[in-house]
C-alpha positions in Angstrom: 170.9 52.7 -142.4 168.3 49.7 -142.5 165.6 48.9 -140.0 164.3 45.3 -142.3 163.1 43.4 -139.3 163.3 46.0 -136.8 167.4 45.9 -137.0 169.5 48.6 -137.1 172.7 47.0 -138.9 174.8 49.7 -138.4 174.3 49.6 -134.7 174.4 45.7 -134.4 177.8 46.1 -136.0 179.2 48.7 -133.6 177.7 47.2 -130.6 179.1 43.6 -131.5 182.6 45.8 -131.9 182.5 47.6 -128.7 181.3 44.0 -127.3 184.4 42.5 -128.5 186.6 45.2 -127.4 186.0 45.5 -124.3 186.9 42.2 -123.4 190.4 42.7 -125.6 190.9 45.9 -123.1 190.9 43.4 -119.9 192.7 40.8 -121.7 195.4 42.9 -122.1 195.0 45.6 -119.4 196.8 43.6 -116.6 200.2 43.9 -119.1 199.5 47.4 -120.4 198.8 48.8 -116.7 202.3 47.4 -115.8 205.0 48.7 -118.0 208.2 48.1 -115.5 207.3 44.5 -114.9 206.9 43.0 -118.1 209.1 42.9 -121.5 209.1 45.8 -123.9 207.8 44.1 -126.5 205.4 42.5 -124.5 204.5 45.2 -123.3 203.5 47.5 -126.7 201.6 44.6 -127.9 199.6 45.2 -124.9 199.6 49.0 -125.0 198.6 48.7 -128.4 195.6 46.6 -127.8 194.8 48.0 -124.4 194.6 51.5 -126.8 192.8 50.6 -129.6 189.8 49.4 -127.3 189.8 52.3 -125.5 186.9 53.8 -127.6 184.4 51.1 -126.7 182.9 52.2 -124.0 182.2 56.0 -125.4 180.5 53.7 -128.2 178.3 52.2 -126.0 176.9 55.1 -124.8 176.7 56.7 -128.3 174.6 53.9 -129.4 172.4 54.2 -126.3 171.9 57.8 -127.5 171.4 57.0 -130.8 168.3 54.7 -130.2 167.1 56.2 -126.7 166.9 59.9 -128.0 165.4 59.2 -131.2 162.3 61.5 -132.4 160.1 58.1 -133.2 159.9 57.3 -129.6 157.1 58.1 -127.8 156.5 56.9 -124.5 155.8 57.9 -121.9 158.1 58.7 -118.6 156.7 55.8 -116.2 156.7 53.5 -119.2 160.6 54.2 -120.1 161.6 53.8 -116.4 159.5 50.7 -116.2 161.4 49.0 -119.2 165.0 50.7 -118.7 164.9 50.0 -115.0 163.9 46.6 -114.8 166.5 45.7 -117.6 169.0 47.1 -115.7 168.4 46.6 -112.2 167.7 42.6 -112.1 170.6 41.4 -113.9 172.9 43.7 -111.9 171.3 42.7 -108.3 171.9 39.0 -109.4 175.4 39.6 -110.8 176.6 42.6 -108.7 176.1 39.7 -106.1 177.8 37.2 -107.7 181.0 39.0 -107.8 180.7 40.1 -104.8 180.4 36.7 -102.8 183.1 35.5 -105.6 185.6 38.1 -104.4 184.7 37.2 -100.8 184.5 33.9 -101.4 181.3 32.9 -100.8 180.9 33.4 -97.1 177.3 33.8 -96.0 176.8 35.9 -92.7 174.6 38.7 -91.6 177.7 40.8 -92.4 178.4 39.8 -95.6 175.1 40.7 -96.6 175.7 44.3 -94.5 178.6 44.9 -96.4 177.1 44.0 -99.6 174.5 46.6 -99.2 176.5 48.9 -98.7 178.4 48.4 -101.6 175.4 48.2 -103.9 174.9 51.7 -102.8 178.1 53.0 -103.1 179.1 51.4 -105.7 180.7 49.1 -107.8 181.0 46.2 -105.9 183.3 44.9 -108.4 185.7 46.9 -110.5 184.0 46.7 -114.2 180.2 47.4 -112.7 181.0 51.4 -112.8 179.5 51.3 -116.0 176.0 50.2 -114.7 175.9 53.3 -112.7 177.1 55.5 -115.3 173.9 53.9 -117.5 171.5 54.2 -114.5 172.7 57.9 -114.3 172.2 58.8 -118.3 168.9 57.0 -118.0 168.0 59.3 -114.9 168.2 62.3 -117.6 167.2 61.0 -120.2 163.5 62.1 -120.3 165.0 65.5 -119.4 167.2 65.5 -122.5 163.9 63.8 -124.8 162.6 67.2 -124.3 165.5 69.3 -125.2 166.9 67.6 -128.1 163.3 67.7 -129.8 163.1 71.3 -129.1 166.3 72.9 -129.0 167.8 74.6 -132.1 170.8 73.1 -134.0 173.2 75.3 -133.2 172.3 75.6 -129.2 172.8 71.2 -129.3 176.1 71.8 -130.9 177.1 74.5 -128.2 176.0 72.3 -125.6 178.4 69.4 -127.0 181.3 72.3 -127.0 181.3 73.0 -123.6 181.1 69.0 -122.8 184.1 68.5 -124.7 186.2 71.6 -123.5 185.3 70.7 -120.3 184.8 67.2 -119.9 187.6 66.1 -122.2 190.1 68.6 -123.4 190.3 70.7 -119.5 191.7 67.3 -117.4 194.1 66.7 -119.9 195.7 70.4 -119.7 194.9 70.5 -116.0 197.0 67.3 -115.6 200.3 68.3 -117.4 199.9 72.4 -116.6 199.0 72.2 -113.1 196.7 75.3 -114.4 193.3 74.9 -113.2 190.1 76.7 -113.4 187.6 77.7 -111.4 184.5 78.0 -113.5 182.5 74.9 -113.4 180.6 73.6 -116.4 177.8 71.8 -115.0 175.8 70.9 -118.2 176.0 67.1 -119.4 179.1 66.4 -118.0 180.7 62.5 -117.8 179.0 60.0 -120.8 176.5 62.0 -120.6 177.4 64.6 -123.7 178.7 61.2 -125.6 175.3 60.1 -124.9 173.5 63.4 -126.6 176.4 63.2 -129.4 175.2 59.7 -130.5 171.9 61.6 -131.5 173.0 64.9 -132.7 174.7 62.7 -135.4 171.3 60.8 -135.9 171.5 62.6 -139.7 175.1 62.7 -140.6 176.4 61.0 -143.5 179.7 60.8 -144.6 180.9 59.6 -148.5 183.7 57.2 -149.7 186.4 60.3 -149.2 185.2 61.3 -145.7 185.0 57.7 -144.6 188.6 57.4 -145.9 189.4 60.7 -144.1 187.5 59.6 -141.2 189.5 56.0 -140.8 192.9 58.1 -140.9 191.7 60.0 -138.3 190.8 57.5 -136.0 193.6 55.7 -136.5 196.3 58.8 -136.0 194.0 59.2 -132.4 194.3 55.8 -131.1 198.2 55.7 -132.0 199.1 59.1 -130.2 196.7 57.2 -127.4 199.7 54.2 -127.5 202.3 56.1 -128.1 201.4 58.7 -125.0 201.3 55.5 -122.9 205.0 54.6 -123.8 206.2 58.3 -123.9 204.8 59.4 -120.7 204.7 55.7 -118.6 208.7 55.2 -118.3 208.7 59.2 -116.7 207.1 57.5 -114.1 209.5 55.2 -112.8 207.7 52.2 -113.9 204.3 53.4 -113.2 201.4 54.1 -115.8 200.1 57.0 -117.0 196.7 56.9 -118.1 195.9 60.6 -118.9 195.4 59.6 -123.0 194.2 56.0 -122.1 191.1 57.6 -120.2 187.5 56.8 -121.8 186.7 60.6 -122.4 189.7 61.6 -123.1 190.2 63.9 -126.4 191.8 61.3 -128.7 189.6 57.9 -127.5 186.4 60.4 -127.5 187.3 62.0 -130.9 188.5 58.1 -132.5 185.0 56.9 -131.3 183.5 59.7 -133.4 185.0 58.5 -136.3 184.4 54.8 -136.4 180.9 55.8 -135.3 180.1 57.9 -138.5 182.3 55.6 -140.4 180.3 52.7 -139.5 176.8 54.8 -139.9 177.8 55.4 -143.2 178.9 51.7 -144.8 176.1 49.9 -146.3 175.7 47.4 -144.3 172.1 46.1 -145.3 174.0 44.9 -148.2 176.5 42.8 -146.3 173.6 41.1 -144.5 172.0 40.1 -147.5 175.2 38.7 -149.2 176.5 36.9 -146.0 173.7 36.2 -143.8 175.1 33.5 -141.1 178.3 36.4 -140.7 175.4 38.8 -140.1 174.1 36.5 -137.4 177.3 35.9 -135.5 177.5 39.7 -135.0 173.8 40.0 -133.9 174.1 37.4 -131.4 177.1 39.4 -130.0 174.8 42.2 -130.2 172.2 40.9 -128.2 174.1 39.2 -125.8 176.5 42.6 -125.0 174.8 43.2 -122.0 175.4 40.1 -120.4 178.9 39.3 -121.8 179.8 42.5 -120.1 178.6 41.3 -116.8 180.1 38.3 -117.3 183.4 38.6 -119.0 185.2 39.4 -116.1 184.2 36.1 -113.5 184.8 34.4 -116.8 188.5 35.5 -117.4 189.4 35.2 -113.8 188.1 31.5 -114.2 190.1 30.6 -117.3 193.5 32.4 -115.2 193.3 30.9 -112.1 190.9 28.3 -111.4 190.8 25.2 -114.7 193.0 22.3 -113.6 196.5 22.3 -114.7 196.2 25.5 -117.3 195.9 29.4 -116.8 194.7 30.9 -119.9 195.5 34.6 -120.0 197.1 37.1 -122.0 200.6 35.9 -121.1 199.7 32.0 -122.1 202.2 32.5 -124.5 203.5 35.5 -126.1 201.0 38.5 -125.9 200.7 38.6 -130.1 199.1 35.2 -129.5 197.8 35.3 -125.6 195.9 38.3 -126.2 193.6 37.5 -128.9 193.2 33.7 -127.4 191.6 34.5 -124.4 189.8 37.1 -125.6 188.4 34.9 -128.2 187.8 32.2 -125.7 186.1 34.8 -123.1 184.1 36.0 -125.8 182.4 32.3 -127.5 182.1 31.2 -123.7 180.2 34.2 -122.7 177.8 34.5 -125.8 177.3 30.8 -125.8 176.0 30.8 -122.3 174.1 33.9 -122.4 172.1 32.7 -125.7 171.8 28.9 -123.9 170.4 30.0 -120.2 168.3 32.3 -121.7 166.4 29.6 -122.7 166.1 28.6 -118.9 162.7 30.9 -118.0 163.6 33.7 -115.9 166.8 33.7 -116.8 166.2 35.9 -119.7 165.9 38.5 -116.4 169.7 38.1 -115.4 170.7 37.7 -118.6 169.3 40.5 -120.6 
């Protein structure tokens, strides 16, 4: 790990990555949700996509804990609030509204603006703006966890992260398919919030060439039992889709995003940015635009579907092999290119973070 010019490259890398799959997971998620209706093959090649992003949002958050929870920070509560909040809070009043008045189709009435409240408080407004609550919840406790990962002994943080695991991952996944359920609640760092606390308990961990190797594998045998529950258990259902392995925190995505995190942490990547510099820069400007592409993406794919005259560009332009990755590619260089051009508007920097 580097930190030349204030850059973590490791990080840059894995946020640019999680960046980039998020927007292959809605590229292909209206296919991979919808196994009856489509072909087969068309079908997999969604599942399989729709799978292997699965991991990117338990990577955001690892990241977050990575950098948020780190022992070199020192600031204090009202300051951390005052920079986390405002970061947060502006961009998603501007483009929680947005959406909304795009969904509603911009009508303007006492009522609208009623409803939209209301919304804002219960949340999402739009379908992909869960995740802002899930940050403004983690960054609610964080201050609380600042104290108890600077204090607590290894072995009590690792305990901690056992009981998220067992309950937060591995339980739903036996509850769902035993019917068995248990009564004991585990109420400590429940949700992203344990990914969040894993991202720093691995602050030190290194792996070598043979555990990165190891690591990959393992990963990779996760996020294909991931696809291959989707097709095993999805036709049971008559056509329907079942999620249970496709869930953010379920074991396999949770334990895949483990291993491309310390993978990642590991490679020398400092090296790569010396040797191919403008490469390293299309992955930082990902970076730093991740935010806002995420609160983009999705007015930005349902643009290129359904509203450019006289061509829908979405994951079934063609055949999904080809589809897929075009829009998502598309999605992506539209979203980063406007994020990196308005921000030069002033003030826009605020909704576009």
């Amino acid at each position: 790990m580097a930190f030349a010019d204030n850059r973590i490259e490791f990080a840059d890398v894995l946020r640019a990555f999680a960046t980039a799959a998020i927007v292959f997971l809605h590229v292909s998620s209206p296919i991979a949700q919808q196994p009856g209706i489509y072909p087969r093959s068309w079908w997999w090649v969604a599942n399989a996509v729709y799978s292997l992003a699965r991991p990117s949002i338990v990577l955001f958050v690892m990241i977050s804990g990575f950098l948020l929870l780190s022992p070199a920070r020192d600031e204090s509560m009202s300051l951390f609030f005052r920079k986390r909040f405002l970061r947060i809070a502006v961009p998603f009043a501007a483009w929680g509204a947005i959406y909304f008045f795009w969904k509603t189709h911009g009508v303007v009435s006492a009522q609208a603006f009623a409803r939209l409240a209301r919304e804002f408080a219960e949340g999402p407004v739009y379908y992909h703006l869960w995740f802002i609550y899930t940050i403004v919840g983690i960054y609610l406790a964080t201050p609380v966890f600042r104290v108890y990962v600077k204090h607590a002994p290894r072995s009590n943080y690792a305990y901690l992260l056992v009981l998220w695991f067992a309950g937060t991952c591995i339980y739903p996944v036996i509850s769902h398919f035993s019917g068995i359920a248990i009564g004991i609640p585990i109420m400590t760092a429940g949700g992203f919030l344990g990914a969040f606390l894993l991202g720093n308990f691995m602050r030190d961990k290194r792996v070598g060439k043979r555990g990165g190797v190891w690591l990959t594998l393992g990963a990779g045998a996760c996020l294909a039992i991931t696809a291959g529950a989707g097709s095993v258990l999805s036709p049971g259902l008559q056509g329907g889709y079942d999620s249970t392995f496709q869930d953010f925190l379920s074991p396999t995505v949770v334990i895949a995003a483990l291993c491309i995190f310390l993978v990642c942490k590991s490679l020398p990547f400092s090296g790569f940015r010396r040797r191919f510099p403008a490469a390293y820069a299309v992955v930082t400007s990902i970076s730093s635009a991740s935010f806002s592409v995420y609160l983009m993406h999705i007015l930005v794919l349902e643009i290129l579907k359904g509203h450019l005259p006289g061509v829908a560009i979405d994951a079934t332009l063609v055949n999904p092999l080809v589809g897929i990755p075009v829009t998502a590619l598309v999605t992506l260089l539209v979203c980063v290119s406007a994020t990196l051009t308005l921000r030069k508007i002033p003030f826009a920097k605020f909704v576009l973070p």
